[in-house]
C-alpha positions in Angstrom: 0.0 0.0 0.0 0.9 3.3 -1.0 1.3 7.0 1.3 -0.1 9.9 -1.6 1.8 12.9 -1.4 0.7 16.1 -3.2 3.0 18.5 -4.0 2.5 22.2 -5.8 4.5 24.9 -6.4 2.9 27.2 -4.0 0.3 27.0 -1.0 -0.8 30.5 -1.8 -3.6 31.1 -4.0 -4.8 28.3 -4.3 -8.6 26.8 -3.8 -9.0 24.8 -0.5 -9.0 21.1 -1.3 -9.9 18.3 1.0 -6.7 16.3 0.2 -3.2 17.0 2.4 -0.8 18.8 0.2 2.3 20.4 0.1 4.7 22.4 -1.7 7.4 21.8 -3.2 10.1 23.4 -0.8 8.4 21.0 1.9 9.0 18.0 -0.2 12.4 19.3 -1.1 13.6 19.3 2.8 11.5 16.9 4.6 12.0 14.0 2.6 12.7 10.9 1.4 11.9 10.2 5.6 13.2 7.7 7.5 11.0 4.5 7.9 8.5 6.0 5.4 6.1 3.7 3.7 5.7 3.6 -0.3 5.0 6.6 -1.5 3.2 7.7 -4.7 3.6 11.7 -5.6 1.3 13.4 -7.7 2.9 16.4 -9.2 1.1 19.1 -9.9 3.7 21.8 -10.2 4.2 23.4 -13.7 6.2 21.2 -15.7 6.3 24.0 -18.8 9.9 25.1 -18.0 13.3 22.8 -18.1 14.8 22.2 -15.0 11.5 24.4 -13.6 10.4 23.3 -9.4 7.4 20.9 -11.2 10.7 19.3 -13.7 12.7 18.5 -10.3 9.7 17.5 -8.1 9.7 14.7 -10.3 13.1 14.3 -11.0 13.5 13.8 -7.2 10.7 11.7 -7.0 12.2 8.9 -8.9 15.5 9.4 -7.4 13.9 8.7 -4.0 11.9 5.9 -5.5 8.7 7.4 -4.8 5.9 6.2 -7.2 5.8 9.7 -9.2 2.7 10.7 -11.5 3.7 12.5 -14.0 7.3 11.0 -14.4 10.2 12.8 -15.9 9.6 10.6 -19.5 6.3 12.0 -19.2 7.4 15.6 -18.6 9.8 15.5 -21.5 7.6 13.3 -23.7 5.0 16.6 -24.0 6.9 19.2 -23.2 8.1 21.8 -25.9 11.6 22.4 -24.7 12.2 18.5 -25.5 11.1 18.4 -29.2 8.3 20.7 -30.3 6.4 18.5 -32.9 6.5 15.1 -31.0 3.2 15.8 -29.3 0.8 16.3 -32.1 2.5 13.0 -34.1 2.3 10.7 -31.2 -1.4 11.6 -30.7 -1.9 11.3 -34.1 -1.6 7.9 -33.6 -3.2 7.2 -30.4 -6.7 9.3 -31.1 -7.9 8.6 -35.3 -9.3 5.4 -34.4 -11.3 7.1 -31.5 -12.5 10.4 -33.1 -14.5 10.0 -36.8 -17.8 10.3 -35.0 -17.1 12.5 -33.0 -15.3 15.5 -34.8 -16.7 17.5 -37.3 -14.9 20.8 -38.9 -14.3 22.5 -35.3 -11.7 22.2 -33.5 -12.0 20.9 -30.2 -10.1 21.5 -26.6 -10.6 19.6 -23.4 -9.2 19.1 -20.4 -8.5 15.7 -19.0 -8.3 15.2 -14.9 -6.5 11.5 -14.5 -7.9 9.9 -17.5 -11.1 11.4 -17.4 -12.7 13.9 -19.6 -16.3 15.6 -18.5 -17.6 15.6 -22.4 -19.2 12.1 -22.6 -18.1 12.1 -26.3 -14.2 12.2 -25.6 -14.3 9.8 -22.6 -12.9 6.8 -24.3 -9.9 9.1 -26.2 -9.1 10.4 -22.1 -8.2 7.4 -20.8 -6.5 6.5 -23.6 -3.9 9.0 -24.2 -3.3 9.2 -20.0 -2.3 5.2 -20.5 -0.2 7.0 -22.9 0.8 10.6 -21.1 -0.2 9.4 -17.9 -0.3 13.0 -16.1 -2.7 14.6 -13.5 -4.1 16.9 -16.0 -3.7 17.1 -20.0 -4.7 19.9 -22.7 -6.3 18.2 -25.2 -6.8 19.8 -28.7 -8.1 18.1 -31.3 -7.7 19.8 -34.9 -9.8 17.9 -38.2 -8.6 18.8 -41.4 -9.5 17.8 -44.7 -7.5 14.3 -44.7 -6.9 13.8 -41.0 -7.7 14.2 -37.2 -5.0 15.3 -34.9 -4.4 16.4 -31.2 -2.0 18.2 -29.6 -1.4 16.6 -25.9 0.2 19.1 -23.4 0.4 18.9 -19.5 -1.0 21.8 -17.2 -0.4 23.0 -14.2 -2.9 23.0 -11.5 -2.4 26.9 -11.6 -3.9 27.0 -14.9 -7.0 26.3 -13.8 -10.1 28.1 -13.7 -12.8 28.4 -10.8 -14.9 26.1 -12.7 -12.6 23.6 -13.6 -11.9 23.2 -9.7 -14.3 21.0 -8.1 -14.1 18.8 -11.1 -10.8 18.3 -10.9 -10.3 17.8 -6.8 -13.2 15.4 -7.2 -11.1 13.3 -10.1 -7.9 14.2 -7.4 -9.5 12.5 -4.1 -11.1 9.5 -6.1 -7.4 8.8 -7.5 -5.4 9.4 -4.2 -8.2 6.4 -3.3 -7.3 4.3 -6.1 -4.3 1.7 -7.1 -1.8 3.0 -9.7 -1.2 0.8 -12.6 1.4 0.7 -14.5 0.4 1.1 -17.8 3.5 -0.5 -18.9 3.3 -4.0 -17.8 0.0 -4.2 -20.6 3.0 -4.9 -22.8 4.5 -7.6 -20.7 1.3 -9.0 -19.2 -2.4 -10.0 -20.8 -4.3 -9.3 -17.7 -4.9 -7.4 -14.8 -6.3 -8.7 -11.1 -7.3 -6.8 -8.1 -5.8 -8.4 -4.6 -8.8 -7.7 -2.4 -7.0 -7.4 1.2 -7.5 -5.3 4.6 -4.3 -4.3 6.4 -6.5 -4.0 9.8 -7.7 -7.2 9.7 -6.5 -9.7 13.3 -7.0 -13.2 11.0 -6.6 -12.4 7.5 -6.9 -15.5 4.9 -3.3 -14.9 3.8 -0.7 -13.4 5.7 1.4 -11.1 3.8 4.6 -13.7 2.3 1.3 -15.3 1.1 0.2 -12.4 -0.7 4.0 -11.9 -2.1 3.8 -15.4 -3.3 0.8 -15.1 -5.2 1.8 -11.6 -7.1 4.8 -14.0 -8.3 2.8 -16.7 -9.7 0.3 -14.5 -10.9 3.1 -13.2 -13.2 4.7 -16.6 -14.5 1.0 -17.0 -15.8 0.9 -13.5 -17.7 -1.3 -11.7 -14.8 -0.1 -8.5 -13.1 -1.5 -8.5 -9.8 -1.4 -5.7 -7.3 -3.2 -5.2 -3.5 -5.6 -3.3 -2.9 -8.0 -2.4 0.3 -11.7 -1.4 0.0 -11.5 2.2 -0.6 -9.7 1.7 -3.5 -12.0 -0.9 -5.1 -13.8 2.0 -7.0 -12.4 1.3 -10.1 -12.7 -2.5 -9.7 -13.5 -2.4 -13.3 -10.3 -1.6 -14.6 -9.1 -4.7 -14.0 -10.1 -8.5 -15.7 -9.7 -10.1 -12.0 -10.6 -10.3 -8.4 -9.3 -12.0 -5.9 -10.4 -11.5 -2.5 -8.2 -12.2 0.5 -10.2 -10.3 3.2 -12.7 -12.0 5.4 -16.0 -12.4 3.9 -19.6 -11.5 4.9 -23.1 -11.0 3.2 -23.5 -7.7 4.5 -20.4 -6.2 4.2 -18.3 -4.4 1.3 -16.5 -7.8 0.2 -19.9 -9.3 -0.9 -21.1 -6.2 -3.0 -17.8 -5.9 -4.1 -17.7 -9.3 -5.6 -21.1 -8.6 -7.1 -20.0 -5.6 -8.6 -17.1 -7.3 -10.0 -18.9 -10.2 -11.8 -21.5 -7.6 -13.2 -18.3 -5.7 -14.8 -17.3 -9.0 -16.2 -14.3 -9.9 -14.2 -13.5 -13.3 -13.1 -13.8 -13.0 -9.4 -12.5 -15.6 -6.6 -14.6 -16.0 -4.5 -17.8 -15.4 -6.3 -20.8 -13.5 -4.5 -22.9 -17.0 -5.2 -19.8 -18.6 -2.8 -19.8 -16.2 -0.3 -23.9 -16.3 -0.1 -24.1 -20.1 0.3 -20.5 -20.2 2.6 -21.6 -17.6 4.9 -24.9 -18.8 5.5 -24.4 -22.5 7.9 -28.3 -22.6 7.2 -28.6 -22.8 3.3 -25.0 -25.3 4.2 -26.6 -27.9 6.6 -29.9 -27.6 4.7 -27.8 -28.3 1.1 -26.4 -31.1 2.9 -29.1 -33.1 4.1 -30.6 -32.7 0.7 -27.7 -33.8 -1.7 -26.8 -36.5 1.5 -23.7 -35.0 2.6 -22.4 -36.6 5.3 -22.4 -34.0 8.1 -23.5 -33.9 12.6 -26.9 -33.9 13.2 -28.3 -30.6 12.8 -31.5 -28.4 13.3 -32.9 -25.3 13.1 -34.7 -23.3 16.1 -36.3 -19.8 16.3 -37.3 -19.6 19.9 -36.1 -20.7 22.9 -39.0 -21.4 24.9 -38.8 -24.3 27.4 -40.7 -27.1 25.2 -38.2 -25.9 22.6 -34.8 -26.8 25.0 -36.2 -30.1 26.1 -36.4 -31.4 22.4 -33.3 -29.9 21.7 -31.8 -32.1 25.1 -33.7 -35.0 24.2 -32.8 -35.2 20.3 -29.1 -34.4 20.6 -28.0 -34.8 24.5 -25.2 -32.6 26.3 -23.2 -31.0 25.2 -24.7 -29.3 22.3 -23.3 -27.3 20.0 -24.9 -23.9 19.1 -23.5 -22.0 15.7 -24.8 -18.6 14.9 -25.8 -18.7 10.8 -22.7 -16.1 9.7 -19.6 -16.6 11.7 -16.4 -17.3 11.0 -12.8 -18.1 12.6 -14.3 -20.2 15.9 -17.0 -17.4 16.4 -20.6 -17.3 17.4 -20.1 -20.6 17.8 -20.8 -22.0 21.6 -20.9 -25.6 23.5 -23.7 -25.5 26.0 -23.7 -28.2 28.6 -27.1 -28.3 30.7 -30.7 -27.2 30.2 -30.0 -23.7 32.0 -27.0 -22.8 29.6 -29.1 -23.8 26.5 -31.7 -21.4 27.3 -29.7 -18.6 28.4 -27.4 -18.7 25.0 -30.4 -20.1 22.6 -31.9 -16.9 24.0 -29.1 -14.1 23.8 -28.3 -15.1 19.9 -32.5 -15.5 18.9 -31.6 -11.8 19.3 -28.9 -11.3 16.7 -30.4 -13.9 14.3 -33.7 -15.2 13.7 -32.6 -19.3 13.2 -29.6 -20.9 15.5 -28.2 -23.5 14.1 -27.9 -26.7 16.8 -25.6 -29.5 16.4 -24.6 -32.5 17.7 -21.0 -32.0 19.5 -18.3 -34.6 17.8 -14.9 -34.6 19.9 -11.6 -35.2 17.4 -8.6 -34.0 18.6 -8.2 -32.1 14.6 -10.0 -31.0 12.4 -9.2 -31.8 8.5 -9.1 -29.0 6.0 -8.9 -29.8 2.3 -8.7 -27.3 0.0 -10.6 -27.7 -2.9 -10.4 -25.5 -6.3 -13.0 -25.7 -9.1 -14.1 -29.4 -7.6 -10.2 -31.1 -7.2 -8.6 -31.2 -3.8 -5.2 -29.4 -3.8 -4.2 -29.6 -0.5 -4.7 -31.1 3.1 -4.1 -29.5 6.6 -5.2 -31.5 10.0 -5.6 -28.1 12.4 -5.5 -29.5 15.9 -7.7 -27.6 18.6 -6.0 -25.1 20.9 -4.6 -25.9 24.1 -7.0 -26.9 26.8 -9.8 -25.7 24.5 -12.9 -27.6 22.2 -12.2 -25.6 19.0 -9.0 -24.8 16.4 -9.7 -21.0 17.9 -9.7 -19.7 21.3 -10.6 -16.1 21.0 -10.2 -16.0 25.1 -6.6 -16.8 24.8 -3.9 -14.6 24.2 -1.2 -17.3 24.4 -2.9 -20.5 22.7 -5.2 -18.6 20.2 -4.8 -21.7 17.8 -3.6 -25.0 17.7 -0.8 -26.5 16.1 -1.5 -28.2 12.4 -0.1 -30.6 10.1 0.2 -30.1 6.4 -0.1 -33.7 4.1 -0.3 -34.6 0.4 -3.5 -35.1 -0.5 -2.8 -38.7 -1.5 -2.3 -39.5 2.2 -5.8 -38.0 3.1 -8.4 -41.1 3.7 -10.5 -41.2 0.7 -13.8 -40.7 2.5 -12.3 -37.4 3.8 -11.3 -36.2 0.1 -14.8 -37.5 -1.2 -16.5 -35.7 1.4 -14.9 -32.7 0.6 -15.3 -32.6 -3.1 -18.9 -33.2 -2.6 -19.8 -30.6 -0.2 -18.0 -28.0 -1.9 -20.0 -29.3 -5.6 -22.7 -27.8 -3.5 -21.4 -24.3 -3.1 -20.0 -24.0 -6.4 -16.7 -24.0 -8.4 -14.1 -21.8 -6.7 -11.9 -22.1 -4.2 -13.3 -23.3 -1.0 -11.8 -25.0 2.4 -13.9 -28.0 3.4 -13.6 -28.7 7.4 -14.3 -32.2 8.1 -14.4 -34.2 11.2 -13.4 -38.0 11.4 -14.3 -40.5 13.7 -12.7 -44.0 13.0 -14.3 -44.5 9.5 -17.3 -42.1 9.5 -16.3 -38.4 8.4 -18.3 -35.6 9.3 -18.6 -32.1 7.1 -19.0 -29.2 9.4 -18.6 -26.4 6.4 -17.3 -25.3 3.4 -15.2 -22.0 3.5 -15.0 -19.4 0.9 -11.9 -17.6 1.2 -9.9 -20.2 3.3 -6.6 -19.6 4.8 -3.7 -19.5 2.5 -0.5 -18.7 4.8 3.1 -19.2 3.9 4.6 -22.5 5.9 1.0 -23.5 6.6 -1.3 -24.3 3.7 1.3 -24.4 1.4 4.0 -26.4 3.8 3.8 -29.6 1.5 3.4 -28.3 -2.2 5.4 -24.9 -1.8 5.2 -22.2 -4.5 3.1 -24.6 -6.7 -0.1 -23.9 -4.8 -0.1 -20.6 -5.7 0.7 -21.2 -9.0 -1.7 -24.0 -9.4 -4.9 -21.0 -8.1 -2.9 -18.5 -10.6 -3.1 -20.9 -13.6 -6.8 -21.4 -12.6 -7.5 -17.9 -13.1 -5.8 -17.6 -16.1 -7.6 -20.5 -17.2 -10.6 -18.6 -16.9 -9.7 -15.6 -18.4 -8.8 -17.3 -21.6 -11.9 -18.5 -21.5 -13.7 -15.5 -21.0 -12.3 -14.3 -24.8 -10.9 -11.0 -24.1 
């Protein structure tokens, strides 16, 4: 994740903005900083004159390796001290194909803030020629002539602009200090583009951040450039062909309608919003399983909590009983009751935050199996062992033992009930990438869910098969965005 810096020539005189600038005689003195994080620069100094403060804010930039925007290439690509009649030739090229519609005899000048243009007409030629000239704002003029269409690309200082211009251009400023830079570059190098969904905040995340590292590599052996990013830069989820998400999902929360969002743009997304639906919900799960005979505890479904109610429940199942709240993840809302009195009391305090409770029968293992399962084959195997002096893999009481210890096999040394199991519960949910967690007694195995989203961790998930399992989900995706056709 990047720190935006925005740098002018001058504080004075200019029109208050919401985003934390500075000039350029503060970026001149107070950095590069120790310990800083990455930092991206947006440059909005005039860049007319040679060797001018908006020429060396950017200059500097790249010789502190801050992420610079626009770079010196840039600068001297469209300026007229570098070579006057480069401009209007290299936009020749980039704009013909965009602009026989739209041009008639009159010539035509625009402004573009970051790749976009307010005249719906030129939208498509503004985002082009910033891949090209990627620079906070561009002049554009487009001149027809008998035989041809050109335009003359120049960059502008934020000084240039004009009271109206403004508050469409710190709008198109604050939604890009949100977003992810691309490098327009790597379009050359790579066919596609994916979206790492991840939150830095997050106590559990699915993949920890070596993880994350290893999968950026393997999405590139397979022609993908992929980058993180965190929800408030997910605006232009669009931009890119995939989506990954390695936050913690939830119906009713921003991964969900981001996934949805995704799909409708036509990205290949991982996990789907379909997954996340049917994962998050142990419901439409235990339901699914009784139905398509997945072996899995005994299970019901209560909606009160009324005394008649807790003596069937005591009756049917016997103590303990286990108590699972419909949307949880990670160990939680889930709770092992032990006499009628506890029952009541807990039945009672989560009827509050959910109108069904889930009710299980309690099954004792010392692990629980987790087999990863991608588009219906089983890639990997973990046995997660319960924490110390605790009933489940997570004890959010503990400080010291908040998990147990695990075990990472082959899938060939799995028991084949485990691996059938697995395969067939996840069938249910769809074709992504899920984490089935089975229990096993002797020869009977047990599903207790399917996980969208599972846990990926470097020297955990991927102990036995290494770099190959991220390059095995890597190829997947790419497998899918062949077969999407573009």
């Amino acid at each position: 994740m990047y720190k935006s810096l925005v740098v002018v020539d001058k504080l004075d005189d200019l029109p208050e903005m919401d985003e934390n600038i500075i000039d350029f005689a503060q970026y001149l003195a107070d950095y590069p900083k120790a310990g800083e994080p990455k930092t991206r620069v947006i440059n909005l100094c005039n860049t007319s004159l040679y060797l001018s403060e908006g020429y060396y804010c950017s200059l500097l930039a790249e010789a502190r390796q801050h992420k610079v925007l626009p770079s010196v290439n840039c600068i001297n690509d469209l300026t007229p001290f570098n070579r006057p009649d480069s401009m209007e030739k290299a936009g020749l090229t980039l704009a013909t194909s965009f602009l026989a519609k739209q041009v008639d005899k009159t010539e035509v000048e625009l402004l573009v803030f970051f790749g976009w243009s307010e005249n719906e007409s030129f939208k498509k030629l503004a985002k082009h020629v910033f891949e090209r000239y990627p620079a906070p704002i561009l002049r554009l003029r487009i001149k027809p002539s008998d035989n041809s269409i050109s335009v003359l690309v120049s960059i502008v200082g934020c000084n240039e602009l004009d009271g109206k211009s403004w508050p469409l251009f710190t709008q198109r400023l604050k939604d890009y200090t949100q977003s992810t830079w691309r490098n327009h570059y790597n379009k050359k190098k790579f066919r596609w583009d994916m979206a790492i969904l991840v939150n830095e905040q997050e106590k559990t995340p699915p993949s920890d951040h070596k993880a994350l590292k290893n999968f950026i590599k393997a999405a590139e052996q397979v022609g993908i450039h992929a980058e993180l990013i965190n929800a408030k830069q997910a605006a232009n989820i669009s931009h890119y062909d995939a989506l990954f998400i390695r936050e913690t999902t939830a119906i009713d929360h921003h991964t969900y309608r981001l996934a949805r969002k995704a799909e409708q743009d036509g990205l290949v997304v991982m996990d789907d919003a379909q997954s996340i639906l049917r994962c998050c919900n142990k419901v439409f799960l235990h339901d699914a399983f009784s139905y398509n005979k997945v072996p899995a505890p005994k299970s019901s479904f209560v909606s009160n909590a009324d005394d008649k109610t807790c003596e069937k429940l005591a009756a049917e199942f016997g103590y303990p009983i286990v108590l699972k709240l419909p949307e949880s993840s990670f160990s939680m809302g889930v709770f092992k009751v032990e006499n009628l009195a506890e029952l009541k009391l807990k039945l009672t305090e989560m009827l509050t935050k959910s109108a069904l409770v889930l009710v299980q029968e309690y099954i004792y293992t010392d692990f629980d199996w987790r087999i990863g399962v991608l588009n219906g084959r089983a890639i990997y195997a973990c046995r997660y062992f319960m924490a110390r002096n605790h009933w489940q893999i997570y004890n959010h009481g503990s400080k010291a033992h908040f998990s147990g210890d695990f075990e990472t096999l082959p899938t060939f040394e799995v028991p084949k009930p485990v691996l059938d199991a697995a395969v067939k519960a996840s069938a249910i949910v769809g074709k992504g990438l899920y984490g089935v967690d089975i229990k096993q007694v002797n020869n009977q195995v047990y599903v207790i869910e399917v996980n969208d989203n599972p846990s990926l961790e470097a020297k955990v998930e991927d102990l036995y098969l290494g770099k190959e399992l991220y390059m095995i989900i890597m190829q997947e995706f790419a497998n899918r965005l062949e077969a999407r056709g573009r």
